[in-house]
N, C-alpha and C positions, 0 to 999 in steps of 0.2 A: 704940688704934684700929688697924683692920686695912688692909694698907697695898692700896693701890688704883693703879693704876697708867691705867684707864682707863674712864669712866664717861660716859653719855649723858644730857643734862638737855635740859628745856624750859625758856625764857625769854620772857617777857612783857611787853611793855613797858604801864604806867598808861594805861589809859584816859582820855582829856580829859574835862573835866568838864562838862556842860550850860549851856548859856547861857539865862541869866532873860528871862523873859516877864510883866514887867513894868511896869504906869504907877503916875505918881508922884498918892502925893494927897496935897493941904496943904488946909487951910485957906484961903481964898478963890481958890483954884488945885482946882479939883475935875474941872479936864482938862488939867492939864500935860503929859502924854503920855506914853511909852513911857520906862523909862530901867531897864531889864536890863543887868545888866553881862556881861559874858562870865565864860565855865567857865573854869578852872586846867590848865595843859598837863599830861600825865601824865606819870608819872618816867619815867627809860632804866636801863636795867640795865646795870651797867658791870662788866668782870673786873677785878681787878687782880691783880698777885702780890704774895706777901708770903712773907719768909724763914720766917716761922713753921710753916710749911705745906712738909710733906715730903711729901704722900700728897694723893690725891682721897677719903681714906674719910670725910671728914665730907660726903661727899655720897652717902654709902648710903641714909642715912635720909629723903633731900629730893631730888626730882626735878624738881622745879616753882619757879621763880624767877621774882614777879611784883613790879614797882614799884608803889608807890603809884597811884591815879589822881587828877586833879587834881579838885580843889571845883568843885560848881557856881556860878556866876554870882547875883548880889541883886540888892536894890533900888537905888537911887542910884547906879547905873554901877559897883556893885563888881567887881571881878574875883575869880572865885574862887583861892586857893591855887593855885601849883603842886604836882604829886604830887613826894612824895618820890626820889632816886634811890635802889635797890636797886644795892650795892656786893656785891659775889659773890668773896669770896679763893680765890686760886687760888696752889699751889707755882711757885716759879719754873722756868722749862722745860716749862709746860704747850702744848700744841699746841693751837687751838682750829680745828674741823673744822665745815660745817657738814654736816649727817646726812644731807640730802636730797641735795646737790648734789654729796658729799664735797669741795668745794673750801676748802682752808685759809685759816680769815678771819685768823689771825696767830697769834705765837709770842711768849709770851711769858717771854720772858729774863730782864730788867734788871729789879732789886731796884723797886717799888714801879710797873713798867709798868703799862699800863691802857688797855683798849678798852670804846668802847662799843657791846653786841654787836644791842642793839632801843633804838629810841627808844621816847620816849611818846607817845601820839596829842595832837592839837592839840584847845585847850578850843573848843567852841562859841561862838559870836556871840551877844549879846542883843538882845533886840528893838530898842532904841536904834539898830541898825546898818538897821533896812529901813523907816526911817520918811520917807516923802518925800512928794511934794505931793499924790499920789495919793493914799497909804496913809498917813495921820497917827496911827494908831491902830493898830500890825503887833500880832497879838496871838501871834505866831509867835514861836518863837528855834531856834537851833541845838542838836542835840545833840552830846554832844564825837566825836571821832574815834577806833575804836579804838586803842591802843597796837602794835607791831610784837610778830609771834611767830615763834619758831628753833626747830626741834630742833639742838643742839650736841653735837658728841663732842669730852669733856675729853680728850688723851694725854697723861701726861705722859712725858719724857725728862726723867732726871735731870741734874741741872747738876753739875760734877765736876771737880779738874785730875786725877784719879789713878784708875783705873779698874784693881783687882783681878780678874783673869780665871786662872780653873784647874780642873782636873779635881776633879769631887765629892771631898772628903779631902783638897786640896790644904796645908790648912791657911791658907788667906784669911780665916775668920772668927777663927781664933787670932792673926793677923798684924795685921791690922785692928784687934783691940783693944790686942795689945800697944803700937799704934802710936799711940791714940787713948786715947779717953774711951768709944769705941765698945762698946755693950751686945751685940752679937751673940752669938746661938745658938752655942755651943761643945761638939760632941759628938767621939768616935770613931766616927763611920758618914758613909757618904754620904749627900750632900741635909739636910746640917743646916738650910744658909740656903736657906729657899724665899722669900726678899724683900731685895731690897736694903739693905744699910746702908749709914749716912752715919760720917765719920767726919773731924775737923778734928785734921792733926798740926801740932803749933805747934814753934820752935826757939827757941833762946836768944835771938836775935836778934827775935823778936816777929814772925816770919814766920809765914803760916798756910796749909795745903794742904787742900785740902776731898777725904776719898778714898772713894773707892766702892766696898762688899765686893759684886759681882755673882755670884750662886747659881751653880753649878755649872754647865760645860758639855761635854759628852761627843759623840764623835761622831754627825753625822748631827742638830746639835739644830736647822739650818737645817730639816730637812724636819720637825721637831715631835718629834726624839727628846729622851728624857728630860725637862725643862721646855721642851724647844722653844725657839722664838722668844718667849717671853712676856716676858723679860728681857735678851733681845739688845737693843733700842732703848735701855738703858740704859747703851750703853756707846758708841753714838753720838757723844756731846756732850765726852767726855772729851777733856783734850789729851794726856795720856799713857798709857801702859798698864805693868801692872805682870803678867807671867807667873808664877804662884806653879809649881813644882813639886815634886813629893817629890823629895828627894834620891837616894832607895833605887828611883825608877822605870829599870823594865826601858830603856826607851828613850826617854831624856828630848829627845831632839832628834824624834823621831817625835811625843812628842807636843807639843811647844810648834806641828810643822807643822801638827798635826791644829788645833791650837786657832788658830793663825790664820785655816788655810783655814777653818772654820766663823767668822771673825767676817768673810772676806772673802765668801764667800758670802754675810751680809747685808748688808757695805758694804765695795767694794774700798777706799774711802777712808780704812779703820780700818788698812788696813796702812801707810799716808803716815806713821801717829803712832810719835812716839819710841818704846820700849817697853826696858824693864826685864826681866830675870829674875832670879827667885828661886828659888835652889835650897834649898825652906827644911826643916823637921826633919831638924836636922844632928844635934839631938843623939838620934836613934832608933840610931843606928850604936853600939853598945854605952858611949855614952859615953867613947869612946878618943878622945881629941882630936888624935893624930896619924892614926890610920886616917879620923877624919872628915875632916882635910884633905887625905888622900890620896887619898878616894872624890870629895872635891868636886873636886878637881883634875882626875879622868879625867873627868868627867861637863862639866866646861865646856870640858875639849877637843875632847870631841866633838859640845857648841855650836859652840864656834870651827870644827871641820871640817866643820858642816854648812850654814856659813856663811848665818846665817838673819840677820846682819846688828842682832843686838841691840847696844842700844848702852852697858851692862853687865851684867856678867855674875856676881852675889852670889848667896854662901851663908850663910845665918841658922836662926837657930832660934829660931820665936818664940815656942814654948811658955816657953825658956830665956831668951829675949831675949838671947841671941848675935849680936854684929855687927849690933844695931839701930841703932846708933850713923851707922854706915858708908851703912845704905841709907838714915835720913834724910838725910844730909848728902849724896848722889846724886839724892834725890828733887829736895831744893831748889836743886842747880844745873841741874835742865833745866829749872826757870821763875827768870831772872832779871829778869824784870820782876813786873808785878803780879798776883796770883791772884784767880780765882775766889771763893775763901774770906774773902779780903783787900775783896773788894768787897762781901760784906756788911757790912761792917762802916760802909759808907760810902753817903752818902744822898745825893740831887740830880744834878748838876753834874759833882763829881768821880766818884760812882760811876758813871754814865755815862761818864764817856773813861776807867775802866778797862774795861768792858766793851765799849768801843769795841774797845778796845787788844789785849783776849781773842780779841774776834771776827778782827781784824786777823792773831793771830798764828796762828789756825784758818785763814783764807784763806790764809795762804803755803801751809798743810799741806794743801792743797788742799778743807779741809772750813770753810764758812761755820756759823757760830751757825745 
């Protein structure tokens, strides 16, 4: 399935059902009177999220989301059915917009959240309700009311503790997988990954990181160079960031500035977050293991003297999975409480006050869920 990142639906909510127009006949009763029961209220179309759901593309093919509508109304005061609810999955971290107004109707976050985005329309009255001293005989009823209708725009922002950013070739989708289970695109050329991957590193310890390979970013992608903006919102949500760069770059403090200034151009607040660099394809330096330690050496001194304020500073090779060791065991001391990744795993109650806890520790870094 092709990954989707942002999609416009219509939602409808079930029409109510008709209310009966009906008198009752028995046997020696051949004017009992009116006795319609009322229509069935119509479903509500409800979002929810669900871990299962990494993308919006199962909604290429379906644009239109209606509930059930409810039954109509019988004889003997029945009521008819209520319409079914239409339950709509959506990934977690999807933003829901309404189309017309653009104002944001919610966000939803937390593992099995849920809005609902149209009601159903209300079932009509049966005759039974207009019968009085005048009118003993109402041969009238209600008909239902229609159900509510939205144009919505799905966004999603990916959910994430570790957020992979670096120049096309940086080797983030080699890194990613070395780190993971991760399937990513693995070429020598730039713009391998034109789509985000997910990626969960787990440790001995039964910890779990949820990390994000975001597609390449080159100067000037604020104003729509190279992918543009299409994939910056993806790195919003993250609480850390991880700086991949070649090792063998002409000026690697130049560019980790480059790469912040474009993620601060889309949000000064992405510079608040911890961040990581990786000086990674150590082993391209002819395989000399002391000339690689001596190139990595000068290249994070002139991080340190460019004082850009990362808060370490590794060299890996993840083609070779060199010192992979080293960066997970860094990864998981900048979340000593509980992750992103970790609350999938947990439902109700408790996974709510971690996600409590997530949002809590984004607010000090000055950025809210």
């Amino acid at each position: 399935m092709s990954f989707v990142d942002e999609i416009e639906i219509c939602v409808r909510g079930g029409h109510g059902g008709a209310g009966s127009s009906h008198f009752r006949r028995e046997k020696y009763r051949p004017k009992a009177g009116p006795d319609g029961g009322d229509g069935g209220r119509g479903g509500d179309v409800i979002l929810q999220a669900r871990s299962a759901y990494q993308s919006l593309g199962h909604f290429k093919n379906r644009k239109v989301f209606a509930a059930d509508a409810g039954e109509p109304g019988d004889a003997n005061q029945c009521t008819g059915s209520n319409g079914n609810d239409l339950i709509v999955f959506v990934p977690p971290g999807t933003e829901v917009i309404d189309a017309d107004t653009d104002e944001i109707v919610c966000d939803l976050i937390g593992i099995d959240s849920r809005i609902t985005v149209v009601r159903g329309g209300k079932g009509g009255l049966g005759n039974v309700h207009f019968a009085n001293s005048v009118n003993q005989a109402p041969t009238y009823a209600q008909s239902g009311l229609p159900g509510e209708e939205r144009n919505l725009i799905l966004r999603l922002k990916l959910m994430a503790d570790v957020g992979l950013v670096g120049l096309p070739n940086a080797g983030k989708s080699t890194l990613i997988a070395a780190l993971s289970a991760s399937k990513s695109r693995i070429a020598d050329y730039p713009f391998t990954t034109l789509i985000p991957h997910l990626g969960v590193l787990e440790n001995a310890n039964y910890r779990r990181l949820l990390l994000a390979d975001i597609p390449g970013i080159i100067e000037g992608a604020h104003h729509g160079a190279g992918l543009g903006l299409s994939f910056l919102r993806h790195i919003e949500r993250v609480r850390a960031i991880v700086y991949v760069i070649d090792v063998q770059s002409m000026d690697p403090a130049a560019e980790l500035s480059m790469l912040q200034a474009e993620l601060a151009s889309y949000s000064e607040s992405l510079l608040a977050r911890p961040f990581i660099v990786v000086l990674n394809k150590m082993d391209t330096i002819d395989y000399d293991e002391e000339l690689a330690k001596q190139t990595a050496d000068d290249v994070v001194e002139k991080l340190h003297n460019a004082k850009l304020g990362a808060h370490d500073i590794l060299s890996v090779s993840a083609k070779e999975k060199w010192h992979l060791d080293r960066l997970k065991q860094t990864l998981f001391e900048h979340f000593p409480g509980p992750t992103f990744a970790e609350s999938l795993l947990v439902h109700g109650e408790e996974g709510e006050h971690i996600l409590e806890e997530i949002a809590q520790d984004n607010r000090e870094q000055g950025e809210s869920l």
